[in-house]
C-alpha positions, 0 to 999 in steps of 0.5 A, a space after each residue: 500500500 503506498 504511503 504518502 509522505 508528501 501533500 500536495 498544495 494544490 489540495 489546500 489552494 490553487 491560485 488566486 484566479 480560481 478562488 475570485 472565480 468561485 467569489 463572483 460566480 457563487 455571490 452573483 448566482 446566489 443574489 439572482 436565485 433571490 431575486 427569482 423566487 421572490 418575483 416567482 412566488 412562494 409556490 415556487 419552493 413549496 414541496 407540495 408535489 414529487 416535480 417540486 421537490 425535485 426543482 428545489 433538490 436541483 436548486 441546491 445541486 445548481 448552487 454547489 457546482 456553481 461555488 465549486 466549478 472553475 468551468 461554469 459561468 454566471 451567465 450558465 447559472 442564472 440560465 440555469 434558475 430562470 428554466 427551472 423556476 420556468 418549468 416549475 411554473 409551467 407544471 403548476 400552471 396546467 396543473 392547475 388549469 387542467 386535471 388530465 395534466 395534473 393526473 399525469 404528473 402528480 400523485 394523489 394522496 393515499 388513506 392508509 389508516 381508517 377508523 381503526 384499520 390499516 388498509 393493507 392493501 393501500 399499504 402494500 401499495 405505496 410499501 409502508 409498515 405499520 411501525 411507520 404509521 405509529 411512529 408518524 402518531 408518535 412524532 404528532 404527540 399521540 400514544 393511542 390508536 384509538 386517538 386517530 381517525 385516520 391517516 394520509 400518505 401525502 404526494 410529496 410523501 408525508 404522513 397527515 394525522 387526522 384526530 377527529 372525522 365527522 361521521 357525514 362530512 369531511 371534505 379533506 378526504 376528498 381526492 383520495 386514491 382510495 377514499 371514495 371506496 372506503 367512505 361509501 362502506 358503511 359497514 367500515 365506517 361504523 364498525 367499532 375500533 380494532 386495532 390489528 397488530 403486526 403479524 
């Protein structure tokens, strides 16, 4: 195995021109990814869908190689913003305006705990445990299943802990992959709370 007996000093600075490079680019991008965001809106960083999550992760990659490259231009990595935020806004725009467009690209939420039952094959279907779900009423402050009414694997894959349901009314399920089926079962919904344990 060789043995080092001499570092490098590039491995702790290279020159003067490279440093000033990474200065400019990386202060000059970092004032226009400002400036984009707020004339673009709060929508712009929010992580409400998969396509929202990937523009902010890739906001993130464009700012690290925009410090680290001795190759990449401001003109490359304000470009760079401008298309995502474009794109982004694009999505959202006919996601909003059109529901075949918004089916295509956006996942809808998934009920996976109803009033007592874990929907097993709602489970296998987006491959969540149960520990997981208990661990998500954990982290929201409840000890007892009992204490929840239902459970919602969000599109941008979060867990939603709903406390309390009306027994006719509740419109935040509406959309649900799964829901309508669920809802219309009176025999499920009425049932009493039994809660099955991992087996």
């Amino acid at each position: 195995m060789p043995i080092i007996t001499e570092i490098p000093a590039s491995w702790f600075f290279s020159d003067w021109q490279t440093l000033l490079k990474t200065l400019v680019v990386g202060l000059i991008g970092y004032v226009f990814l400002v400036i984009l965001l707020r004339v673009s809106g709060k929508r712009t960083l929010s992580k409400l869908n998969a396509f929202d999550l990937v523009v902010t992760i890739a906001f993130g990659s464009v700012m690290a190689t925009s410090f680290l490259s001795s190759t990449i231009s401001v003109a490359q990595v304000v470009l760079t913003y401008g298309i995502l935020i474009y794109m982004q806004y694009l999505l959202t725009y006919l996601s909003v305006r059109t529901k075949k467009f918004q089916r295509l690209i956006k996942s809808s939420p998934t009920l996976l705990y109803y009033r007592g039952h874990y929907l097993e094959k709602a489970l296998r279907g987006e491959r969540m445990a149960k520990a997981e779900l208990r661990s998500a009423v954990r982290q929201h402050g409840i000890s007892r299943m009992d204490d929840v009414a239902a459970i919602v694997l969000e599109a941008d894959g979060s867990l939603s802990i709903i406390s309390e349901l009306h027994e006719t009314q509740n419109e935040a399920l509406l959309g649900l992959d799964n829901a309508d089926h669920i809802l219309d079962n009176e025999n499920l919904k009425n049932s009493p709370i039994t809660v099955k344990e991992d087996t």
